[in-house]
C-alpha positions as CSV (number, residue, x, y, z in Angstrom):
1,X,0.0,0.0,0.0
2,X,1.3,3.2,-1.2
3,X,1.7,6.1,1.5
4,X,-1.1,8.3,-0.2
5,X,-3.4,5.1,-0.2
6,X,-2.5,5.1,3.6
7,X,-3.3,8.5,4.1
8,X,-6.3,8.7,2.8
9,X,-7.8,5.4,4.7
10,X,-6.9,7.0,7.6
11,X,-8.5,10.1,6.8
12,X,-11.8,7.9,6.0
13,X,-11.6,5.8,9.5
14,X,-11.6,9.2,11.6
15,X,-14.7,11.2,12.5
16,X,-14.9,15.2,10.9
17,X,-15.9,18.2,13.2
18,X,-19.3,18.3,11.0
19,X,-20.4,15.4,12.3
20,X,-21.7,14.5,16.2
21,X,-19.8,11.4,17.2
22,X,-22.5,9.2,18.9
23,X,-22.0,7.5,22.0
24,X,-23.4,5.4,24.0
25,X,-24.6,7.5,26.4
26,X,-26.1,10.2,24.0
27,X,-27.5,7.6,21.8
28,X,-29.5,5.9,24.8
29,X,-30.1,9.4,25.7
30,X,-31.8,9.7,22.5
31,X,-34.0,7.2,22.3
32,X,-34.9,8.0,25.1
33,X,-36.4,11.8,23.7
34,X,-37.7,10.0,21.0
35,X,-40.1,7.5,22.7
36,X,-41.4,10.3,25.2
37,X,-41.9,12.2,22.3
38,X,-44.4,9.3,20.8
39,X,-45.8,9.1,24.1
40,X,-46.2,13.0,24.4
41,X,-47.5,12.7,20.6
42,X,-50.2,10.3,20.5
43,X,-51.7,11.6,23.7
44,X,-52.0,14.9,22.4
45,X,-53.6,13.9,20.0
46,X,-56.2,11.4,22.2
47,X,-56.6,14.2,24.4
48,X,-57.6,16.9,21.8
49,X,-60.1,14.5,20.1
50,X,-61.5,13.7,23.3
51,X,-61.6,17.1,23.8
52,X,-63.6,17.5,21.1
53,X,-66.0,15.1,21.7
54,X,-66.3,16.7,25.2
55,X,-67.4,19.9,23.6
56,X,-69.9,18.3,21.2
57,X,-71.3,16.7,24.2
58,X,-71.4,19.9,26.0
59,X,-72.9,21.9,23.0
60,X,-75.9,19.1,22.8
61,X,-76.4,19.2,26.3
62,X,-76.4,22.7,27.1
63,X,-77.5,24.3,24.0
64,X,-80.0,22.1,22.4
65,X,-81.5,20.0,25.5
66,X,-80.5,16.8,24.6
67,X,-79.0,14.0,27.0
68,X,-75.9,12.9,26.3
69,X,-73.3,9.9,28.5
70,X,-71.7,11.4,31.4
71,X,-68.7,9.2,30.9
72,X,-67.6,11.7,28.2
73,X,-66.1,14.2,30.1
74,X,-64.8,11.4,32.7
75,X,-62.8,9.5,30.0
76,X,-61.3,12.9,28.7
77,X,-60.3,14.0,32.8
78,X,-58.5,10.9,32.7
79,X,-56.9,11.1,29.7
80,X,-55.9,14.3,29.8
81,X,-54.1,13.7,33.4
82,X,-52.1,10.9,31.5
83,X,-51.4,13.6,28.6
84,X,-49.7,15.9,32.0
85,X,-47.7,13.2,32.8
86,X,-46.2,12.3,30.2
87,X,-46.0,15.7,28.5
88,X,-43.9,16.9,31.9
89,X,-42.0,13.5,31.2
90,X,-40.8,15.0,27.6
91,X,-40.7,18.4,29.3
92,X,-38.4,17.1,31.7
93,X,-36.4,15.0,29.1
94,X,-35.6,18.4,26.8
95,X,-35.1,20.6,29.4
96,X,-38.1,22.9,28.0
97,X,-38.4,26.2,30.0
98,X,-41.3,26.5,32.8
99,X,-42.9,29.1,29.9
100,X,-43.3,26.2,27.0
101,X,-44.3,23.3,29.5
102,X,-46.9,25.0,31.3
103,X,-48.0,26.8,27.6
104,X,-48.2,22.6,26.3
105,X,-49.9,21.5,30.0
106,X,-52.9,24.9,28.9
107,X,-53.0,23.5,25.3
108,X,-54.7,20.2,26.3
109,X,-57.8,22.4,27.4
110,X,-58.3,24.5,24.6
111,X,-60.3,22.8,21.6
112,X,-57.8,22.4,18.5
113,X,-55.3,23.9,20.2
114,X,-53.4,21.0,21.5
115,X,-53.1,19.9,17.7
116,X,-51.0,22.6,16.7
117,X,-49.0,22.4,19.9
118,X,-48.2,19.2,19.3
119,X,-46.7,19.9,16.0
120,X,-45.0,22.9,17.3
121,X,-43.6,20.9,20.0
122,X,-42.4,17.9,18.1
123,X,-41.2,19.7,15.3
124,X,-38.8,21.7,17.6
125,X,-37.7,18.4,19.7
126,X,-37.0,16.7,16.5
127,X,-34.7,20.3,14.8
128,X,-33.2,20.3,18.6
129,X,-32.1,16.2,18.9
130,X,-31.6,15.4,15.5
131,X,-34.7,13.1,15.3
């Protein structure tokens, strides 16, 4: 093997500055972001469309008389209790500011809203870690 063939192997076999050498420590790190941002993401989502339902329910009962389950708005209270948890879990996790958690926490309560929080949210966590 020549010395330029040499050189450039070794060149190949060593990391560049442009890219993050992954350990494992930042790699279990990772995955551990990335499955309590599922988590964080599919509740969200269950909460806001539970949510929803609860303000159909809510618009029937209250503004056109009709009876409607009562287990509606229990199933979303529920719900949305496991949507804190694990949304203070990610919070947690990415180090978010008291400002974005509690603004995420609000979001589950406001119809729609906790859609494009979500979004927001994971779009950020995903820039930040490289997701």
């Amino acid at each position: 093997m020549s010395a330029s063939e040499n050189a450039t192997e070794a060149t190949a076999s060593t990391p560049t500055l442009d890219k993050a050498v992954e350990t494992p420590a930042t790699g279990a790190k990772t995955a551990k972001i990335a499955s309590a941002l599922l988590r964080y993401r599919v509740l969200a989502w269950v909460t806001g469309l539970w949510l929803l339902l609860l303000t159909g329910e809510m618009i029937a009962k209250y503004g056109f008389d009709v009876h409607t389950p009562s287990w509606i708005a229990v199933v979303h209270g529920w719900v949305y209790f496991v949507y804190l948890l694990l949304t203070a879990d990610l919070a947690v996790k990415v180090r978010w500011p008291i400002g974005r958690t509690v603004g995420t926490l609000v979001a589950g309560t406001i119809p729609l809203l906790s859609f494009y929080v979500e979004h927001l949210n994971a779009k950020k966590v995903k820039r930040d870690f490289a997701l």
